[in-house]
C-alpha positions in Angstrom: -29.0 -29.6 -19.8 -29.1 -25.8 -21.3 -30.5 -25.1 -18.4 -27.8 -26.6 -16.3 -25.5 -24.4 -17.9 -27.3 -21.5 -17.2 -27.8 -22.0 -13.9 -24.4 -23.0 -13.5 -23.5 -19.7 -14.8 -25.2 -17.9 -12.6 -23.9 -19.6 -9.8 -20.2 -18.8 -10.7 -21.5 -15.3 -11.1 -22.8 -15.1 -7.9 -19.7 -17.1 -5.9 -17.7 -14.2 -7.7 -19.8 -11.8 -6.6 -20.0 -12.7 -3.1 -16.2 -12.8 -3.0 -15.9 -9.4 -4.1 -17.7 -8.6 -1.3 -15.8 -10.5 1.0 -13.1 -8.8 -0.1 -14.6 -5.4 0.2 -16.0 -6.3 4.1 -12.2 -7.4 5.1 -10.9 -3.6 3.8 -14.1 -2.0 5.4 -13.3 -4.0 8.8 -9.3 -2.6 8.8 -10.1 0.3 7.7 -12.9 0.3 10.9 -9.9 -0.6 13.0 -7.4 1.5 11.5 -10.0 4.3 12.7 -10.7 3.4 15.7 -7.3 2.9 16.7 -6.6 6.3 15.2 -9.3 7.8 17.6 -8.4 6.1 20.7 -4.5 8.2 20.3 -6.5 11.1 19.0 -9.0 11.2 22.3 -5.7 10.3 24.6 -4.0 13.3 23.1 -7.0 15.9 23.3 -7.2 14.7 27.1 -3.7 15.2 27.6 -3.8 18.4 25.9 -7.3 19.7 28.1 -5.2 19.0 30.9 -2.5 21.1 30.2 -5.1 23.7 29.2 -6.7 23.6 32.5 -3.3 24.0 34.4 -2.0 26.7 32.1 -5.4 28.7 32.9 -5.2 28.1 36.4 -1.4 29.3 36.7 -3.4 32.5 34.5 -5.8 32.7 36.7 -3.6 32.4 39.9 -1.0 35.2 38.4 -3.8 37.5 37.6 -5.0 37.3 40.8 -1.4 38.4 42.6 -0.6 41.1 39.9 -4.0 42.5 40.9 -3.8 41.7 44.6 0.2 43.3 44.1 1.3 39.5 45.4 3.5 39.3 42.0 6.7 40.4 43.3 6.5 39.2 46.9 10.7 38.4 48.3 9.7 34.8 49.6 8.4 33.5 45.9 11.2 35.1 44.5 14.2 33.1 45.7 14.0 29.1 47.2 16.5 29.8 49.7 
């Protein structure tokens, strides 16, 4: 019988246990989402933000080329009309 009780003891001890771990996998696993989620806007952004990057660099590139070329201040880019 005592060591029913123990046993018993043990086993609430253990139950407790393994819901505290429970617990701590459920925060771990929305956390984990929370992340990822957070990544996914965070790569969408740096994408969006390469792009720009490259565009602004090739408008650079493009207006180096006519300042050097002496294209910069040519009448028909001047005015639409």
């Amino acid at each position: 019988l005592e060591n029913n009780t123990i046993l018993m003891e043990k086993l609430k001890k253990v139950q407790q246990e393994n819901e505290e771990l429970k617990a701590r996998m459920d925060k771990h696993m929305e956390l984990s989402r929370q992340l990822s989620t957070e990544q996914a806007v965070l790569q969408e952004s740096l994408e969006k933000e390469s792009k720009v990057n490259k565009r602004l660099s090739m408008e650079n590139e493009e207006l180096l080329w006519k300042l050097h070329n002496g294209d910069l201040c040519s009448p028909r880019k001047l005015s639409p009309s």
